[in-house]
N, C-alpha and C positions, 0 to 999 in steps of 0.2 A: 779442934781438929776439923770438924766441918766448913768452917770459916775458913781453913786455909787451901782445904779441898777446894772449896767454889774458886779461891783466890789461884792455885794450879788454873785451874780449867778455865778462868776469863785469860788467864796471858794464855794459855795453849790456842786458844780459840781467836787470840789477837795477833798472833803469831801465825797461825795459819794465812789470815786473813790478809799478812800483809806481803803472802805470794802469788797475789792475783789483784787484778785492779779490773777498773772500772773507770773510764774519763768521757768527754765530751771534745777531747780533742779531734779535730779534720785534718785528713791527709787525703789529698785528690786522686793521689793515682793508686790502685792498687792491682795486684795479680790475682784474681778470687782463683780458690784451689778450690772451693766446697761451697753448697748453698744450700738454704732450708729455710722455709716457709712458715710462719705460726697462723693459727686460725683465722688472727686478723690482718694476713696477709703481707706484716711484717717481714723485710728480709736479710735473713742472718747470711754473711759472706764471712767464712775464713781466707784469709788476706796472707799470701804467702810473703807479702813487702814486709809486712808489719807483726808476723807472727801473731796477731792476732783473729778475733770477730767483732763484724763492722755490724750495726745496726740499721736498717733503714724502714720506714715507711712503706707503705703499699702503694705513696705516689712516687716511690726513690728520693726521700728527703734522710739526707743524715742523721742519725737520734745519737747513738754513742758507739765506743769500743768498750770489749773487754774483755779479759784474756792471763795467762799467766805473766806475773813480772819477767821481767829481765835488762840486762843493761844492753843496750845497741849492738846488734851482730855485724862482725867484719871478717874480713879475713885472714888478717893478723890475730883475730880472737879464737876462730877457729883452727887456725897452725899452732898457735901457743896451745890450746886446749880440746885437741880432738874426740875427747871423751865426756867434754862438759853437755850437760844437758839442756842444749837449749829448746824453746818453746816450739814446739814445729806441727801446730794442728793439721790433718791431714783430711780428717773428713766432720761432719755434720749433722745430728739427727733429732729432732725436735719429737716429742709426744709428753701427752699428760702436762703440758707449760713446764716443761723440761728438757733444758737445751745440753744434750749431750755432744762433747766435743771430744772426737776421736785424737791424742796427738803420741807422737811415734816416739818421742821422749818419755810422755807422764802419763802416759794410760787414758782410762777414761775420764772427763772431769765433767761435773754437771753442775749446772748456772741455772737461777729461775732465769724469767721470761725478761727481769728489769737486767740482766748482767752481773747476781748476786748471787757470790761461788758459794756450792753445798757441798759437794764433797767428791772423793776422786776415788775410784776404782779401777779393779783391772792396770794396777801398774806397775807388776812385778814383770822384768824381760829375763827370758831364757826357752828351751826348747820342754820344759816339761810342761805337761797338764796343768791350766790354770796359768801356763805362761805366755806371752807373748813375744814376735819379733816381728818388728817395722810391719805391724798390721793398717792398713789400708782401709778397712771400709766398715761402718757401724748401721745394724738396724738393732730399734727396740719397737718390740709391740710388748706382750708378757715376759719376754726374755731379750737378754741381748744377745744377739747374734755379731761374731767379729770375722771379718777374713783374716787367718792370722798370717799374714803375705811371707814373711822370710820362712816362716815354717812349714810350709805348701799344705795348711788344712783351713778348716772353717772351726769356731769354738762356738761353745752355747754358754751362758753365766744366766745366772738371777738376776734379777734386775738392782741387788746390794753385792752385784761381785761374785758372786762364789761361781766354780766351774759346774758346768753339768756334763755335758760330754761334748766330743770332737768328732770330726771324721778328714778323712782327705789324707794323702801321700803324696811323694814326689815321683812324679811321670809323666811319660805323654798318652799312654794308653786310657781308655774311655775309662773315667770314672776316676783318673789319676787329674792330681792337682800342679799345677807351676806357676808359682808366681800369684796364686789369686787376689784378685781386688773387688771388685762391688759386689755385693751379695745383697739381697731380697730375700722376701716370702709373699708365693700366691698359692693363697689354700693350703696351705702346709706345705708345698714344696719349696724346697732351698733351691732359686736362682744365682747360681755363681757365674762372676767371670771368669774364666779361665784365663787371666793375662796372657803370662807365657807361654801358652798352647795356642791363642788365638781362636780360642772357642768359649762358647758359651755353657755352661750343663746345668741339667735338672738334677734336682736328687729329692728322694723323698724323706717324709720329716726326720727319717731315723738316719739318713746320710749314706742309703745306699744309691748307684748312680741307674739314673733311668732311661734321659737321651743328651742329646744336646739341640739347643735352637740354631735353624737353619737358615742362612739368607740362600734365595733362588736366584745363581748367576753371580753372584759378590759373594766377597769373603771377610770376615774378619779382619782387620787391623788394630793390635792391641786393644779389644774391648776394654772398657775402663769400671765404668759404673753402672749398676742396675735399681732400676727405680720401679715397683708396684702400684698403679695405682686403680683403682674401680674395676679391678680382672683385666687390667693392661700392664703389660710388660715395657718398659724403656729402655733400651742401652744404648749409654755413649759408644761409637765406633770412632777411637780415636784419630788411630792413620786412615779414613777414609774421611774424616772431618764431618761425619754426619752422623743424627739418631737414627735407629733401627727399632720400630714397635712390632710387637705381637699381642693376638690376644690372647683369651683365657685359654684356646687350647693350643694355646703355645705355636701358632701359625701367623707367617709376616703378616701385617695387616698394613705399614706403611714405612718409607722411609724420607727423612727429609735433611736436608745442610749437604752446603758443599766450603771447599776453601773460600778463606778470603776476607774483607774487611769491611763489608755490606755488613746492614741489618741482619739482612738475611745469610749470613754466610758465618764462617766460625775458622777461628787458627788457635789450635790448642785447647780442646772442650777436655774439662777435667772434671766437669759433677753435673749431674742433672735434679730436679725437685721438679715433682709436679703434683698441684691439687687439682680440684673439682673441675676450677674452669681455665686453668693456665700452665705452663711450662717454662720454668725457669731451668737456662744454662749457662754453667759458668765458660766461660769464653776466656781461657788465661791470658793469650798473646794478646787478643783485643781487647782487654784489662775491661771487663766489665762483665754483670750478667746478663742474656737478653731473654726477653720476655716476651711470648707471645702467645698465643689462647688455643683452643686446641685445633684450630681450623690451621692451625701455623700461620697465624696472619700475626705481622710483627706488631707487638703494642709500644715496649720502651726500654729502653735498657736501664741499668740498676747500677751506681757506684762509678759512672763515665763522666763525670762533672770534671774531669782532670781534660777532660779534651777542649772544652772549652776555655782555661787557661793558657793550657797550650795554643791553643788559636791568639787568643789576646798576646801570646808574647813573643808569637812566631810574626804577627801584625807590627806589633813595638820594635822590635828587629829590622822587621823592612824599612820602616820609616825613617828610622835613625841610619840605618843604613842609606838611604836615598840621601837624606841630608847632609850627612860626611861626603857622600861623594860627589854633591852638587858641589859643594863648599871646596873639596881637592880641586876639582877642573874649571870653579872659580880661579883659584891661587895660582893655577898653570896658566892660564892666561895670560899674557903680554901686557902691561901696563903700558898705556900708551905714555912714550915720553915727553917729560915736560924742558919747553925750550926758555932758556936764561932769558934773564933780558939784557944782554953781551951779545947774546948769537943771534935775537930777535934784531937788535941796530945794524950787527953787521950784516945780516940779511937783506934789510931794506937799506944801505949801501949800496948792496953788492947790487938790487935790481934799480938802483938812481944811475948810475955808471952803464 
């Protein structure tokens, strides 16, 4: 009877194992939605092209993907099946060499540090306690904290799943939620975005509302995500294309990005990550993450090796292109005619007479 128990639990355990992979495959371009940093400065990208997480290096060198299976998404696959659940990670959050990966189909799923799936939580969808819908945004310190975005509150779990409490409703009055997406913790208090309100709010540990963060002269544009780091506050400011920092006591202390396709510039910022000495932002439209220290001086961007292709084939292009068309206005050219030698005799004839 033991023997067949173990023998259960090695296929259950092999069967799990073969709804998540792990490859070494490269794909050059990607959309990063989400980014996260491990100790040695590794960086993880959820890849909105590829439904997965891309690996890379602290100098941007590729290491691997990995992520849940699935077969190729199109859009004949989602008309035939709009309820089938595909992979769709949405956010990011590393601690303890544990990479938790928020995704809006399959709940939480967690991978060590090599891209080796442990185990999935938090992945029952619906509107009751302990449930989620199309949630947006993870932190774990001792707990996980989730936005739970379609159900306009924030939820608290253990860090094996279980619920602890919530707070938040649907409104626009102060301390009312719509829409939430990034959420943080400084010092115990819950920093939420308020997407759909366009505001930012504090709350304290227990989830009652206390202000919200204020820019002086600017406003809001779907804030997106909020990032804590050393008693500093980060928020992506989506529609104004730039971050918005504060500090510990929750007063602007700077702001910086504007549109565009510079280094220094952003079109479509969907996650920020920052440690000790750096800031990583994922940049979707300019398919890459860009890196810079905290003086905001640009260092490198992260997962942009596809532009470099693109160059080489936008180059191949031209060239080939130049040489078909030399070659056309070769061929239109006039051949000069060639004279018989009938028309050459009676030629010189014709000037003897």
């Amino acid at each position: 009877m033991r023997k067949i128990l173990i023998l259960l639990i090695l296929i259950s355990n092999l069967l799990v194992g073969q709804e998540y992979f792990k490859n070494r495959k490269f794909s050059t371009k990607i959309y990063p939605i989400s980014v996260a940093v491990d100790r040695e400065e590794n960086v993880y990208i959820a890849d909105r092209l590829t439904y997965s997480v891309k690996k890379y290096n602290k100098k941007g060198k590729y290491l691997f993907s990995f992520g849940i299976k699935s077969k190729k998404i199109n859009l004949k696959d989602k008309i035939k099946n709009p309820n089938h659940n595909y992979p769709m990670p949405v956010d990011i959050f590393i601690k303890e060499n544990k990479v938790y990966i928020l995704d809006i189909n399959s709940g939480v799923l967690i991978f060590n540090l090599n891209g080796e799936f442990q185990k999935k939580i938090i992945d029952k969808k619906g509107e009751l306690l302990g449930e989620v819908k199309n949630p947006k945004s993870i932190y774990v310190d001792k707990r996980i904290v989730l936005s739970d975005t379609g159900n306009n509150r924030v939820q608290f779990f253990t860090l094996d799943g279980k619920m602890i409490k919530d707070f938040g409703y649907d409104g626009v009055y102060p301390g009312a939620l719509h829409r939430p997406e990034g959420v943080s913790v400084l010092e115990g208090k819950i920093i939420v975005a308020d997407t759909g309100n366009n505001r930012v709010s504090v709350f304290d540990r227990n989830g009652i509302y206390e202000q919200n963060l204020v820019i002086p002269k600017k406003e809001y544009k779907t804030p997106g995500d909020v990032f804590v780091n050393n008693g500093m506050i980060y928020i992506t400011n989506i529609g104004n294309k730039s971050i918005e920092v504060f500090d510990s006591n929750l007063n602007i202390f700077m702001s910086f990005g504007k549109f565009g396709m510079k280094n220094t510039e952003f079109n479509g910022i969907e996650d920020i990550w920052v440690t000790d000495n750096y800031i990583y932002i994922a940049d979707n439209l300019n398919k890459c993450v860009k890196m810079f220290d905290k003086n905001i001086n640009f260092i490198r961007t992260v997962g942009k090796n596809n532009l470099i292709n693109q160059f080489l084939w936008i180059s191949l292009i031209t060239i080939l292109s130049i040489i078909v068309i030399t070659i056309f206005h070769k061929t239109k050219k006039k051949k000069k005619p060639q004279i018989t030698q009938k028309e050459q005799d009676k030629e010189q004839k014709r000037k003897r007479n």
